[in-house]
N, C-alpha and C positions, 0 to 999 in steps of 0.2 A: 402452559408450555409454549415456549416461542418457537419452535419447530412442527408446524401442522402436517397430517400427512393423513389423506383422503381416503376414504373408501375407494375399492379397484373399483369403479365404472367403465373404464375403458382401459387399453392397453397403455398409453400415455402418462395417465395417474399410477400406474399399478407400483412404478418403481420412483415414483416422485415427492416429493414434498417441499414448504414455501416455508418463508418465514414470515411468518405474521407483524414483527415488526413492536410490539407493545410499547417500547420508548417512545415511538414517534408519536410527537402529537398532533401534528399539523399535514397536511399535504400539498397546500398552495404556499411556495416558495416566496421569496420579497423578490422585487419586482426589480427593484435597482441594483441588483446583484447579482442578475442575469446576464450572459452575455451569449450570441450564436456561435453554436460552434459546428464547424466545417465539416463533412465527412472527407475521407480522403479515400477508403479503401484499401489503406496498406502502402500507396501509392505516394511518390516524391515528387520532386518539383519538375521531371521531367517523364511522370506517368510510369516510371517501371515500378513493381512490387517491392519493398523492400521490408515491410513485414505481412509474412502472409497468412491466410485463412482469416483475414478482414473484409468486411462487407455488409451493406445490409442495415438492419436493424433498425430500432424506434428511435425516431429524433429526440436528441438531447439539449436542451439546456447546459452550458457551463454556471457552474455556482464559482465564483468568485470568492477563494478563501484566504484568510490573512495567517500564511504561515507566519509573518514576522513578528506578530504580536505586540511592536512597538510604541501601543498607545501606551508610555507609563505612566503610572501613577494617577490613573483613573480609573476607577472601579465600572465596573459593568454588568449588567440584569441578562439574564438566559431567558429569553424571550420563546424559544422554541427548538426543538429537537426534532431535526427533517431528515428525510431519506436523499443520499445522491444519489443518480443512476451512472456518475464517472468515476466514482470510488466504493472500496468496501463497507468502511465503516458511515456509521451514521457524522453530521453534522448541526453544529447549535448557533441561531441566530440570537449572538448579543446585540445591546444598545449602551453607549457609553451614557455620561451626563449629560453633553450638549445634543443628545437625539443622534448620534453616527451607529451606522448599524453595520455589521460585520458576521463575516462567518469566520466559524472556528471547525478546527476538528472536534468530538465531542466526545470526552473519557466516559469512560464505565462509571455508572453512578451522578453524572450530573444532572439535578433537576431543574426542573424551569422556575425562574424566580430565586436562584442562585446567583452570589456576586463571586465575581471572576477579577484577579487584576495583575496585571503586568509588569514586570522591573524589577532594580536590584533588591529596593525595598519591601517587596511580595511576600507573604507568608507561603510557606511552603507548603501548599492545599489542595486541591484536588481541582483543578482547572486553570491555574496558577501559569504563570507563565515567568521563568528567573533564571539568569545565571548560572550552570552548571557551578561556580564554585559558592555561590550561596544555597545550593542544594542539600540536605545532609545525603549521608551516602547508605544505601541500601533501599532508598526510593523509587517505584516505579514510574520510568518518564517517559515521554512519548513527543513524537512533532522537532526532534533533534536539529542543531543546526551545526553543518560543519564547516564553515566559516563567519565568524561574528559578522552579526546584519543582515545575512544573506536569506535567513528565512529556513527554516525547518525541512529538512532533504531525509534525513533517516524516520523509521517508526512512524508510518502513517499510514500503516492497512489495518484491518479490522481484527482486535485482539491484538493489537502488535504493542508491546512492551519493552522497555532496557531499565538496564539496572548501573545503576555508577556507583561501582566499585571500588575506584582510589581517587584521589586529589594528593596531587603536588606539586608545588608553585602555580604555572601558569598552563598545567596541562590535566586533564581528567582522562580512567579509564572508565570505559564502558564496557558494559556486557550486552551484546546486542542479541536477538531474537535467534537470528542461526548459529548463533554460538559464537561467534567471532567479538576477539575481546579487541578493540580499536580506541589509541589514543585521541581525543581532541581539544581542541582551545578549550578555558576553563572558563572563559567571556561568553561562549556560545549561549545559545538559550534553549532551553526544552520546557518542557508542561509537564504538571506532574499529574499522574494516572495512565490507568491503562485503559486503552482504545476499545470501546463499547462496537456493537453488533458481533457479541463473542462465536455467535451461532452459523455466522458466516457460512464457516469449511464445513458444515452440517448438512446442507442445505442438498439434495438431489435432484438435478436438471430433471430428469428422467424421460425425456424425449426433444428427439433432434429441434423439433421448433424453438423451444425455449432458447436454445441456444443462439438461432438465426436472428431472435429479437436481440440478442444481446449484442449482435453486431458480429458472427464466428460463424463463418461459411467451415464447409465442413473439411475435414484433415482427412490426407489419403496419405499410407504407409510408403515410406520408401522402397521396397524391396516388393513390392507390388507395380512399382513403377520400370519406365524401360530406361536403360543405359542410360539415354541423352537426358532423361531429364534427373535422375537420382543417380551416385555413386553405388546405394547399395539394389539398384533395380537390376531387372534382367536374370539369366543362369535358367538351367533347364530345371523346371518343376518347382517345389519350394524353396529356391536355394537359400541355404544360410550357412553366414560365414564369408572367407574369402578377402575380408580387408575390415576393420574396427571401425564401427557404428559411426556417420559423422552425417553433419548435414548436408541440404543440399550443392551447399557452396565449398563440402570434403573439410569444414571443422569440427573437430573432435566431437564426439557426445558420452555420456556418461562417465564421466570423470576427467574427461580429458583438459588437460592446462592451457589457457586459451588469456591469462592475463600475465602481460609486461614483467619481463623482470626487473625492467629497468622505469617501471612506474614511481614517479616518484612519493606516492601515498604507501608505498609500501613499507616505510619506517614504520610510517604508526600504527599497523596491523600487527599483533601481539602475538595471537593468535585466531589462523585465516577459520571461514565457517566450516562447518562440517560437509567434506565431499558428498556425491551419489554414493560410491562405494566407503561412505562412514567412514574416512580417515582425515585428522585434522592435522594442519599443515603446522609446525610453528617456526616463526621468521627469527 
């Protein structure tokens, strides 16, 4: 079972449990693929917060991953299946012909000593990296690109999935993970499979430490807070109510509409994802 969960020893374990990890095989990372990365704290180029309840936590390593997939038409060996500590899902160290080593994202089901390969002339396989219109359609694919070249932007958390649903001419639809059914270039590229460390959302912190490793100082309620620093802080006693839930910069929360009507990505949204309050938007 990839989900361990411990004897109550202590108050800490009582409500907790880990993932064991069983895909990974390895735990020392390649070397040349590493690069430092910064903490900031939440913190911009002039020290104010601007995303907050950051802080803290165990030094990271960045892993250097090749959303672009560009090497065509060279096959490649899965040399290893590692854990990131900067993303959900797991990751696979390939090796092309001439010794280049690369990371990849790593689907559900691929094993080490699997050949992987990239471009228009790719089989469509399970680690495969091709052209949305040489994909057939009702395939799960993952690591999406939504401008040819640019490198893989949609579908790269843990268990994350789409489905491509139509083709015509030079445009493809997709069915993405929140629901939202979004046109794009039919040149783009995606991988096909679905995103491994399915266990992920399983997983119970079960005490405040674990979190502070993760780098997530802890969250205090707005309405526990006083006037000046929260919209919904202050009022005598428990107040609730008085003015619709937003944050603390007074933007909407729990459903509330917060993107451009005048975006212009908004043609190729089909159908938007599914609200907080379960209502799906169609354009």
């Amino acid at each position: 079972m990839p989900i361990k969960i411990y004897k109550r020893t202590t108050a800490g374990r009582r409500n907790s449990s880990v993932n064991i990890r069983q895909d990974v095989t390895t735990s020392t990372p390649e070397k040349s693929l590493l690069v430092t990365l910064k903490k900031t704290g939440g913190r911009n180029h002039s020290g104010k917060i601007t995303a907050r309840h950051r802080g803290g936590g165990h030094k990271r390593r960045y892993r250097l991953i090749d959303f672009k997939r560009n090497r065509d038409e060279s096959p490649a060996e899965v040399l290893t299946i590692e854990y990131d500590p900067n993303r959900t899902c797991n990751i696979a160290l390939v090796r092309y012909e001439d010794d280049e080593k690369r990371y990849i994202l790593a689907p559900q089901g691929l094993k080490v000593g699997q050949k992987i390969q990239s471009g228009p002339n790719a089989e469509p396989r399970l680690g495969n990296c091709l052209p949305l219109m040489k994909i057939p359609m009702g395939l799960d694919i993952h690591n999406i690109e939504m401008t040819p070249g640019k490198g893989g932007q949609m579908v790269r958390t843990a268990g994350g999935t789409a489905r491509l649903i139509a083709k015509e001419g030079d445009r493809a639809t997709l069915m993405l993970p929140s629901g939202e059914m979004r046109i794009v270039n039919s040149k783009c590229r995606a991988t096909i499979g679905q995103l491994g460390n399915l266990e992920h959302m399983s997983v119970r912190i079960g005490k405040a430490g674990r979190k502070r490793h993760m780098g997530r100082r802890p969250r205090v309620r707005g309405s526990a807070m006083n006037p000046v620093d929260h919209p919904m802080g202050g009022g005598e006693g428990r107040r609730s109510g008085g003015r619709h839930p937003s944050s603390p910069t007074g933007v909407l929360s729990k459903g509330g509409k917060t993107r451009s009507k005048r975006k212009a990505s908004n043609k190729l949204i089909l159908r938007r994802r599914k609200t907080a309050r379960g209502v799906q938007t169609v354009l």
